[in-house]
C-alpha positions in Angstrom: 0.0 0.0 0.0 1.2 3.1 -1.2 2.3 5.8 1.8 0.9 9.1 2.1 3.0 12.2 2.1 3.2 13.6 5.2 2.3 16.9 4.8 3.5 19.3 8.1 1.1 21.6 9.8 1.1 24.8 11.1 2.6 23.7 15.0 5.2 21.9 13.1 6.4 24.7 10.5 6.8 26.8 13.8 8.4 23.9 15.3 10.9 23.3 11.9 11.1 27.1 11.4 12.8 27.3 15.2 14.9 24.2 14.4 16.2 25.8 11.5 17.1 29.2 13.1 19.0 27.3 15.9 20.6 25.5 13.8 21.9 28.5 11.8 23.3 29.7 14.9 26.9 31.0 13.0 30.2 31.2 14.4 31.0 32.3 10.7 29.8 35.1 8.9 30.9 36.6 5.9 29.0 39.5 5.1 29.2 41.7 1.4 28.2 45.8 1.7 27.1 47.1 -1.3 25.3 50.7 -2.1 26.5 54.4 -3.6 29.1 56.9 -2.6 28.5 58.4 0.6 25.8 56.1 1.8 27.9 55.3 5.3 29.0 51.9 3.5 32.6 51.9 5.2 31.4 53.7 8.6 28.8 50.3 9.1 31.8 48.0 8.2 33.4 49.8 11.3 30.4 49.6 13.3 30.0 45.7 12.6 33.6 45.0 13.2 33.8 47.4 16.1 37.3 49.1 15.0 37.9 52.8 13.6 38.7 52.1 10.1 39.5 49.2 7.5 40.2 49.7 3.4 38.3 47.2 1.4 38.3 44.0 3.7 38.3 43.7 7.4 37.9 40.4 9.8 37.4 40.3 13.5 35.9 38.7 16.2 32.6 39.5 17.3 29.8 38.7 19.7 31.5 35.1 19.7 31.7 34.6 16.1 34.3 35.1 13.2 32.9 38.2 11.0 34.2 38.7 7.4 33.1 42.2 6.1 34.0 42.8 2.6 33.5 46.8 1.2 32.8 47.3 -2.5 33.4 50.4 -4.3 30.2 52.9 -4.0 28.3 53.7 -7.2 27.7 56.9 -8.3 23.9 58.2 -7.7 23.3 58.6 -11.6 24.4 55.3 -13.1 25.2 56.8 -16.4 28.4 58.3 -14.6 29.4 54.2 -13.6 32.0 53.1 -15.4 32.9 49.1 -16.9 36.0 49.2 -14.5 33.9 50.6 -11.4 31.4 47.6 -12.0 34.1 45.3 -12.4 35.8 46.6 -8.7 31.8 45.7 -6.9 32.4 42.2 -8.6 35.5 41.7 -7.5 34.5 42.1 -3.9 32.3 38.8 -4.4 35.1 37.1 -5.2 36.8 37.7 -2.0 33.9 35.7 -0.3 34.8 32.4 -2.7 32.6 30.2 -0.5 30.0 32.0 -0.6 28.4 35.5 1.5 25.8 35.2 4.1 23.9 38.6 3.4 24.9 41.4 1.3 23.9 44.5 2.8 22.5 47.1 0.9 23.2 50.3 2.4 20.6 53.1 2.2 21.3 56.5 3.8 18.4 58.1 5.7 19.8 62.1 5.6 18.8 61.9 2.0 15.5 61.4 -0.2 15.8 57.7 -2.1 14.8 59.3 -5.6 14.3 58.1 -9.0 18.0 57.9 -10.1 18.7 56.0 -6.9 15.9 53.9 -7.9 17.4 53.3 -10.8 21.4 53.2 -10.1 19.9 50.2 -7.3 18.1 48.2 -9.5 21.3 48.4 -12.6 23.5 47.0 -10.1 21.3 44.9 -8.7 20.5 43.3 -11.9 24.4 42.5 -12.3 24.0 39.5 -10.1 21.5 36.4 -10.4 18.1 37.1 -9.4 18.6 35.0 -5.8 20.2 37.9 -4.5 17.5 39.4 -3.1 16.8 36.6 -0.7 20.0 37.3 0.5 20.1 40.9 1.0 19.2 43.1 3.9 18.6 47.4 3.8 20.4 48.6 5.8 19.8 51.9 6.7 22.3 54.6 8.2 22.5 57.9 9.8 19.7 56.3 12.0 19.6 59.3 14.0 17.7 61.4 11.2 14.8 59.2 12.4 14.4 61.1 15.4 11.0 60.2 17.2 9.9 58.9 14.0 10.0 55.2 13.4 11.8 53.3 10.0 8.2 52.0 9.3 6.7 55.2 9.7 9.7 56.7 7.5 9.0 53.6 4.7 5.5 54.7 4.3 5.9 58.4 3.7 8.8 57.7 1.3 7.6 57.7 -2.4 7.8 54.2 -3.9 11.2 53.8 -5.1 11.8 53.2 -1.6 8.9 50.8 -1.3 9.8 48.9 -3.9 13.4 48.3 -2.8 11.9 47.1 0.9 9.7 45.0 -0.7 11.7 43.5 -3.3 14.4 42.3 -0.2 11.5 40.7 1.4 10.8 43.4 4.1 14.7 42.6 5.7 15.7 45.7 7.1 17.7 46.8 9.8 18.8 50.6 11.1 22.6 51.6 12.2 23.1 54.8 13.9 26.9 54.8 13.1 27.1 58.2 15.6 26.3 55.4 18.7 29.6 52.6 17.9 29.1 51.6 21.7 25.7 50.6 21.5 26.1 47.3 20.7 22.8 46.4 20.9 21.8 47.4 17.3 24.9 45.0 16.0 23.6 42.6 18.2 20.0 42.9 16.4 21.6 42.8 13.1 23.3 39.5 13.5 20.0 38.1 14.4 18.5 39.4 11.3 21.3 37.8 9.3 21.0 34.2 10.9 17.6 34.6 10.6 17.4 35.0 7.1 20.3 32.3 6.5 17.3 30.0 8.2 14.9 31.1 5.7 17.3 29.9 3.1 17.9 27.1 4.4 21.4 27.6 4.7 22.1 28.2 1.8 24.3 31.1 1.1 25.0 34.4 -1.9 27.4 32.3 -4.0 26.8 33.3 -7.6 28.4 32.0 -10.6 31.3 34.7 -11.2 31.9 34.2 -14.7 28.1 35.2 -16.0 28.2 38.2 -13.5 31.3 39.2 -15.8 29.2 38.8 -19.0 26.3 41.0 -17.5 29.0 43.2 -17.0 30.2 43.1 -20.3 26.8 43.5 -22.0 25.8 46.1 -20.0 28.3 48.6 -21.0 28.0 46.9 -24.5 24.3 48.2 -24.4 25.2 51.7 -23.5 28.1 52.3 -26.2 25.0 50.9 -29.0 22.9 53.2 -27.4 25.2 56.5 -27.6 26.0 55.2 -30.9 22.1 55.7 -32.0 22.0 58.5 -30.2 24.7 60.7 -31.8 23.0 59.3 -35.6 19.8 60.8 -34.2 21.3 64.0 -33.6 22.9 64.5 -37.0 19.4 62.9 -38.5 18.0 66.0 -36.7 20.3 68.4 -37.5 20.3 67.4 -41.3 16.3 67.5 -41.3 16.3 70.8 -39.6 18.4 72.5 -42.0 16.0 70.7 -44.9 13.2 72.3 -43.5 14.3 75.3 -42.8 16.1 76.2 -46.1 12.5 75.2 -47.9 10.7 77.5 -46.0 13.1 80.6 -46.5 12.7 79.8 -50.2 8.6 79.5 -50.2 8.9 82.9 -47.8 10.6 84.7 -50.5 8.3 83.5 -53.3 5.9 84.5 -51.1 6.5 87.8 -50.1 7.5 88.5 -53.9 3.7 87.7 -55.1 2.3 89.2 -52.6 3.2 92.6 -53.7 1.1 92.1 -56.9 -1.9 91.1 -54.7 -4.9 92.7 -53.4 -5.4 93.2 -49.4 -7.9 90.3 -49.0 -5.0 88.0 -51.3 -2.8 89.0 -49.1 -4.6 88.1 -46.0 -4.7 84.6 -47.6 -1.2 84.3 -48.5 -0.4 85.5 -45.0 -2.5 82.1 -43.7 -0.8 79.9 -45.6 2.6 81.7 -44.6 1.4 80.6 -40.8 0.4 77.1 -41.8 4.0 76.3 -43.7 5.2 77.9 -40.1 3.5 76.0 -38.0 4.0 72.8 -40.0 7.3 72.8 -40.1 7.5 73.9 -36.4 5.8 70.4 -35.9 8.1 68.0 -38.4 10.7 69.3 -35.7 9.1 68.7 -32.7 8.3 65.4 -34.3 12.2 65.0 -34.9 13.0 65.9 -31.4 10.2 63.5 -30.2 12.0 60.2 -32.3 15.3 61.5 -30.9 14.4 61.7 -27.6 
């Protein structure tokens, strides 16, 4: 007789769920901070590690367990300003974690509105890596004292929804530093937890992507963008060449124009001067059609 799958209920999924989050009690952790230029990236790596300054990696002991912190290069808040070689330094710091990262931390300053181009310099870099990143990143959000009385939920939900989005899209992981208060150890405490908590929720599984096809998104990302500026510059000349077209005919119909007139009546040349308008305002439109394609 054929068993049935034993399917668990909800007593038990608490019951695994704990299992699992004890189990992923870590004496190891090897943590990746990612984010732009002047976000606090290197002041949390100090906080974490509990020491006044490191370059790009830095290792110590804390709260009982061996911490790794690697800090990549920050991108610039418009991405168009990122360059191949800047990409390719962020990379690089996932390969200093070979076995594999336990959470990246995307840093997130709070003295500053997230706006569109951060949206949007996020999500580019983001998009460098498989899409399983995101279940192993965390916000984390610095200069924690901007809060004031005003919780980082309450601070979420009035932001507009770039921010949203990027919450959401991590899974609702969050944690806030206050990089101002190193000797409250509490809040690395609470991050730790959040970290082993979300290695439980992956079942252990750690950020270990495959390096080589992170190089080729690279690669065809800047590829893209030099396609792109190629177009772009053959648009403008398009324009430029159409634009000089249009506007040489209509000095030449002008002139023919204004020479008939002068053998016309007044009610001829009312009519003359409408059609002088229409040619106007047609070819005032060709070029905002121009400038339409080209934008």
């Amino acid at each position: 007789k054929k068993k049935k799958k034993h399917v668990r209920g909800k007593n038990e999924d608490f019951f695994f769920f704990f299992w699992m989050k004890e189990s992923c009690a870590l004496s190891e952790v090897r943590i990746i901070l990612i984010g732009g230029r002047w976000s606090g990236k290197s002041s949390s790596g100090n906080t974490i590690l509990r020491r006044e300054r490191f370059e790009c990696e830095g290792k110590g002991e804390v709260d009982g367990r061996q911490v790794t912190v690697i800090d990549t290069p920050g991108w610039w808040k418009n991405s168009s300003q990122c360059t191949e070689d800047m990409d390719q330094e962020i990379v690089r710091g996932l390969s200093l974690c070979p076995s594999g990262a336990h959470a990246v931390l995307l840093v997130v300053p709070l003295d500053v509105r997230f706006t569109d181009s951060q949206w949007r310099a996020v999500e580019e870099h983001m998009s460098l890596f498989d899409a399983t990143v995101w279940k192993h990143t965390l916000v984390v959000f610095t200069y924690g004292d901007m809060l004031a009385d005003k919780s980082i939920e309450e601070h979420i939900e009035n932001e507009r929804y770039p921010l949203q989005w990027l919450v959401d899209k991590c899974e609702n992981k969050y944690h806030v530093l206050n990089n101002t208060k190193k000797k409250d150890t509490s809040q690395i405490t609470e991050l730790f937890e959040k970290i082993e908590e979300m290695v439980a929720e992956n079942s252990g599984r750690l950020f270990c992507p495959d390096m080589s096809d992170i190089h080729r998104r690279v690669e065809e990302k800047f590829r893209r963008r030099e396609i792109k500026q190629v177009l772009k510059q053959r648009l403008e000349q398009e324009y430029r060449r159409r634009e000089l077209e249009l506007l040489t005919g209509f000095k030449q119909t002008l002139i023919s124009l204004q020479t008939e007139m002068k053998q016309k009546s007044l009610s001829e040349y009312y009519a003359l001067m409408g059609v002088i308008n229409a040619l106007f305002l047609s070819n005032m439109n060709i070029l905002i059609l121009i400038f339409r394609i080209d934008g």
